[in-house]
Residue frames as qw, qx, qy, qz and C-alpha x, y, z in Angstrom:
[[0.372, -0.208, 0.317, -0.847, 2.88, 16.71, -11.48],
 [0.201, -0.067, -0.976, 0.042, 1.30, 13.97, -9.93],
 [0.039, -0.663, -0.700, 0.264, -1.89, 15.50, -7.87],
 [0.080, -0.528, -0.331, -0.778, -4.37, 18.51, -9.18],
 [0.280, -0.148, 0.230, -0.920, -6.39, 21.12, -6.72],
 [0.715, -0.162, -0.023, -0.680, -8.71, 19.12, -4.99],
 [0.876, -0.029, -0.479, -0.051, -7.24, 15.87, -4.67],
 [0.723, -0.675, 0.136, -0.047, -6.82, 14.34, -0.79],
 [0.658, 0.309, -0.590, 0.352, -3.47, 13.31, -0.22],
 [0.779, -0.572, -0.156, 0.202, -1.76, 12.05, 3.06],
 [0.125, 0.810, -0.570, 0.059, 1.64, 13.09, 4.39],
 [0.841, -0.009, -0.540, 0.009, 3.51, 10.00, 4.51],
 [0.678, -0.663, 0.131, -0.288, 4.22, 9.09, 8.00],
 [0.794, 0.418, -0.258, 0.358, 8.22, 8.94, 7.45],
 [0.230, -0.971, 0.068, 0.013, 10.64, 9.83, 9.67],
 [0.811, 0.415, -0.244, 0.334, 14.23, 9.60, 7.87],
 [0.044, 0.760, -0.443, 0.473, 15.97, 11.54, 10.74],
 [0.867, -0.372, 0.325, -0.059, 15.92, 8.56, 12.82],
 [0.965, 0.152, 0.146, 0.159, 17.96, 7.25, 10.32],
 [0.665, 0.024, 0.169, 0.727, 20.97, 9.58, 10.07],
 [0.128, -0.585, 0.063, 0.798, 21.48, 13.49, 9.45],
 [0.330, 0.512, 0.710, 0.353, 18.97, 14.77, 7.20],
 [0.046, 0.111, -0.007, -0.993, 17.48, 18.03, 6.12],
 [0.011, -0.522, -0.766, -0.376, 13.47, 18.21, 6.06],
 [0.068, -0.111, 0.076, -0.989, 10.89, 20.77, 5.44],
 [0.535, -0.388, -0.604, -0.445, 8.10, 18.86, 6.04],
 [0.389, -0.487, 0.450, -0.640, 7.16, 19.95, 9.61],
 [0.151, -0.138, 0.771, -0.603, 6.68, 16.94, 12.10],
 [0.405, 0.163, 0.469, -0.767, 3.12, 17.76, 13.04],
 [0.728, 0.360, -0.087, -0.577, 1.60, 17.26, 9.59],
 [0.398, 0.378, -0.652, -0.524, 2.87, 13.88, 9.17],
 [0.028, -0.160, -0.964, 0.211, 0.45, 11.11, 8.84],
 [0.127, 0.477, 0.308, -0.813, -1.95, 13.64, 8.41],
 [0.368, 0.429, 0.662, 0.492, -4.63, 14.05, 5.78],
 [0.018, -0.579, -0.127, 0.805, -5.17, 17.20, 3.47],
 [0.630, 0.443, 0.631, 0.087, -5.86, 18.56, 0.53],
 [0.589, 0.079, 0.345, 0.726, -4.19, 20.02, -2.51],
 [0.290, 0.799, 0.371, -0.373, -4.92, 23.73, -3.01],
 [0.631, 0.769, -0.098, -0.029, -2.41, 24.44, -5.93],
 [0.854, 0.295, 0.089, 0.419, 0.73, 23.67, -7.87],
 [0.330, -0.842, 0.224, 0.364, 3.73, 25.85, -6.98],
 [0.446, 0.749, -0.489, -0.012, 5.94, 24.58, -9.87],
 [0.938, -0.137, -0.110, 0.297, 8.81, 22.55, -9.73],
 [0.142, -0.899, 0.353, -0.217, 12.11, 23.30, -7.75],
 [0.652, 0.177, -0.685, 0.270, 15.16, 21.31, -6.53],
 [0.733, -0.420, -0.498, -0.195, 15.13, 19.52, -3.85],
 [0.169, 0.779, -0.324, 0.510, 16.33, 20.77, -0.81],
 [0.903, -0.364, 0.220, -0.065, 16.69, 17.78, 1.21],
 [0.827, 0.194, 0.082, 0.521, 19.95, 17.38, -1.12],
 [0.395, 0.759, -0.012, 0.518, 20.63, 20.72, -1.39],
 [0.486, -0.829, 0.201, -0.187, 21.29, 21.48, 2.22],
 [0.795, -0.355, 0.371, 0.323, 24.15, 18.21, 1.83],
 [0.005, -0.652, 0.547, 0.525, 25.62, 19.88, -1.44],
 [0.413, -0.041, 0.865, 0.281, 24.29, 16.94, -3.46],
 [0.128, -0.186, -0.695, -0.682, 22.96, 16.63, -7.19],
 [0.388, 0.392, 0.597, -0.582, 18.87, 17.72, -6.37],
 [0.018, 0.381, 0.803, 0.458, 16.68, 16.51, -8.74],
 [0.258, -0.173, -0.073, -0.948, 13.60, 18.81, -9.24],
 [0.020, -0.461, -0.856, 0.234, 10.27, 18.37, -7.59],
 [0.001, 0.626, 0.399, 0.670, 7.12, 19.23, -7.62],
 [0.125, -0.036, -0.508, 0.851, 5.97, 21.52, -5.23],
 [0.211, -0.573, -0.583, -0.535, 2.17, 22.22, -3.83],
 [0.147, -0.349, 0.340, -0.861, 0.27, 23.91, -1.41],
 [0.467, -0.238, -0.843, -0.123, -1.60, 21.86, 0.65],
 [0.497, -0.441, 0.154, -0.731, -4.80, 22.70, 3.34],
 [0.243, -0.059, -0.925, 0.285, -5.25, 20.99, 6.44],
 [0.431, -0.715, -0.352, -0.424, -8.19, 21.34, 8.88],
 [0.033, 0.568, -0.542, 0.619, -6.67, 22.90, 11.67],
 [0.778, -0.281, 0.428, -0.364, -8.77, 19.79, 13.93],
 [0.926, 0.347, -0.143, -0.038, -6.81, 17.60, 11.87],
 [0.359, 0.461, -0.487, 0.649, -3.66, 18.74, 13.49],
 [0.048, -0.029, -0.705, 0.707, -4.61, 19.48, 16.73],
 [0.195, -0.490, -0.816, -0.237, -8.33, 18.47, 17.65],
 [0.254, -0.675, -0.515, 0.463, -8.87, 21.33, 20.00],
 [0.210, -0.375, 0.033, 0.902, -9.00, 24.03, 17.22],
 [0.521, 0.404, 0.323, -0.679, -10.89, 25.69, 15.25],
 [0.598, 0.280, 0.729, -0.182, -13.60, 24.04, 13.36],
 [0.516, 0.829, 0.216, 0.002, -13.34, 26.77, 10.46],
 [0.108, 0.835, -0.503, -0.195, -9.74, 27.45, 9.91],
 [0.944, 0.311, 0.103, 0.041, -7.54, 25.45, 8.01],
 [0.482, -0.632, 0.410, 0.447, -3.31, 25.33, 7.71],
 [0.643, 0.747, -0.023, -0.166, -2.05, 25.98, 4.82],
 [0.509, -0.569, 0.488, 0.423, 1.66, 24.56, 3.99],
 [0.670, 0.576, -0.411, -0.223, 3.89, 24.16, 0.72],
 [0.862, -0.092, 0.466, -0.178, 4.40, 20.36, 0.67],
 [0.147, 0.561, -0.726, -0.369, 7.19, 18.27, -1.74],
 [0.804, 0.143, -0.271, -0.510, 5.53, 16.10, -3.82],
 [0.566, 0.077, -0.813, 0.113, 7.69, 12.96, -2.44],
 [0.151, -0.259, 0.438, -0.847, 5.70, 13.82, 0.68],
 [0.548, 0.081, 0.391, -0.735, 2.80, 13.07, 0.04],
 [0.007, -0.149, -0.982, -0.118, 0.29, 9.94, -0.83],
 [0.611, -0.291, -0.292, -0.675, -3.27, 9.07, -1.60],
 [0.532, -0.234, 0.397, -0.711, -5.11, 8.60, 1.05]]
């Protein structure tokens, strides 16, 4: 486990499906995007491999909080997105 509740991270601003037939759950929207960790989910295999039948090495998994004007600047000012985020996802800021 690489980042604790409270620490910023980025989403990294990757987009491997240019590069060939991929599986990702990281939505689009959020990447490039800064947030912040709201808790450890545990660790699970990866299901960017699992979707091609290959060996998945475990990850961690977190929830992570956006400001919902971090995503889209025309919303509200007090709500926040909540997503569950693989740690190879994300970066410090």
């Amino acid at each position: 486990m690489s980042f604790s509740p409270g620490d910023a991270v980025m989403v990294k601003d990757d987009w491997p499906e240019t590069r060939g037939p991929v599986h990702i759950r990281t939505p689009h929207y959020l990447r490039g995007h800064k947030g912040r960790v709201v808790r450890y989910l545990g660790h699970y295999p990866n299901p960017e491999d699992l979707a091609f039948a290959r060996p998945a090495a475990e990850r961690s998994l977190y929830h992570v909080s956006f400001p919902m004007t971090e995503l889209w600047p025309e919303g509200s000012k007090t709500d926040d997105v909540v997503v569950e985020i693989f740690e190879h996802w994300l970066e410090r800021p």
